[in-house]
C-alpha positions in Angstrom: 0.0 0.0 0.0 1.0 3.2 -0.7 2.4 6.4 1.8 -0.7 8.6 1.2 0.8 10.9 4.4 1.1 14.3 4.0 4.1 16.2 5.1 4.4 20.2 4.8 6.5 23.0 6.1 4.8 25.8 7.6 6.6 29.5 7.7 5.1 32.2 9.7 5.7 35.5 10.0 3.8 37.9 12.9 2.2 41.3 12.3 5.1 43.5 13.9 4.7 43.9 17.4 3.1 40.6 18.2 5.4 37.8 18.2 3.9 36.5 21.5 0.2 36.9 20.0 1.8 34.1 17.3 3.3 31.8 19.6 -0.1 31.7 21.5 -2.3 31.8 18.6 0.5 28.5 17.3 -0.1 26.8 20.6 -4.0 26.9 20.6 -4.1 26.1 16.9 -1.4 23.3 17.2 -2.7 21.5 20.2 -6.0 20.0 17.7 -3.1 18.3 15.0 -3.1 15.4 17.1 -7.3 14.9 17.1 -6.6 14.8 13.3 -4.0 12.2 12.6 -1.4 14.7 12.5 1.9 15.2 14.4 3.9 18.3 14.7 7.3 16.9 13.7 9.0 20.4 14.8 8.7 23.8 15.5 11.1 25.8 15.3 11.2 30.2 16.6 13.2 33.4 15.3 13.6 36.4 16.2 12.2 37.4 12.5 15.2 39.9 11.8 16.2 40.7 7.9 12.7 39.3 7.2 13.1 35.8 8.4 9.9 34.2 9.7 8.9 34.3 13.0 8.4 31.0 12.7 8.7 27.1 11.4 6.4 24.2 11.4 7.1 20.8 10.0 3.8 18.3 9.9 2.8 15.1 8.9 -0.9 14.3 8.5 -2.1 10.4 8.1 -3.3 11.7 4.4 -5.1 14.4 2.5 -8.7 14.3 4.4 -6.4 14.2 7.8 -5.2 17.6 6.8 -8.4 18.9 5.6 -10.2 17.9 8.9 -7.4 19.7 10.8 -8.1 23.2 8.4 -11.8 22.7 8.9 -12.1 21.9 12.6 -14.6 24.6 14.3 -12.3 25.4 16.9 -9.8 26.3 15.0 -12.0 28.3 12.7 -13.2 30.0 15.6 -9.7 31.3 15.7 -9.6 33.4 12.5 -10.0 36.7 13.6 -6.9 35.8 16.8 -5.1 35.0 13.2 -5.7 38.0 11.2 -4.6 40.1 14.5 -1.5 38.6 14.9 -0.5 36.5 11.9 0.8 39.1 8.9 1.9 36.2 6.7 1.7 32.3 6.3 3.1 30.4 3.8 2.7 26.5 3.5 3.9 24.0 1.4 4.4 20.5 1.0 7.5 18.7 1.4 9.9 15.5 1.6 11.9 14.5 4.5 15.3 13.4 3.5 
């Protein structure tokens, strides 16, 4: 049988001044993977200077509907507008583990 996981790379940056409003938005978000058949693999903080992201997410997800469960999950929706206020940028993307 086939690997149908899902593995992906998440970079966040925070809206300037609320780095901390990330991490806690991250934690409350992050603490639902695991309801979903996903594991944070790492995560990973910076300090953001010369543009970096604030911060770094690696996941795994049992498979596509996994993932889409986790995006969809009414908690975490219920988080949006903690997002917009303190999350300026996201950019996710899927990737391979060497």
């Amino acid at each position: 049988m086939a690997d149908e996981s899902v593995v992906l790379s998440c970079l966040l940056w925070a809206v300037p001044g609320e780095e901390s409003g990330l991490s806690s938005y991250e934690d409350s978000v992050l603490a639902l993977v695991g309801e979903h058949s996903g594991t944070v693999l790492q995560r990973a903080r910076s300090d953001g200077a010369g543009g970096c992201p604030h911060e770094l997410q690696l996941f795994r997800f049992e498979d596509q509907s996994a993932l889409e469960g986790y995006l969809q999950d009414p908690r975490r929706l219920a988080l949006a507008g903690e997002r917009d206020r303190v999350v300026a940028r996201t950019q996710l993307f899927p990737v391979e583990l060497g």
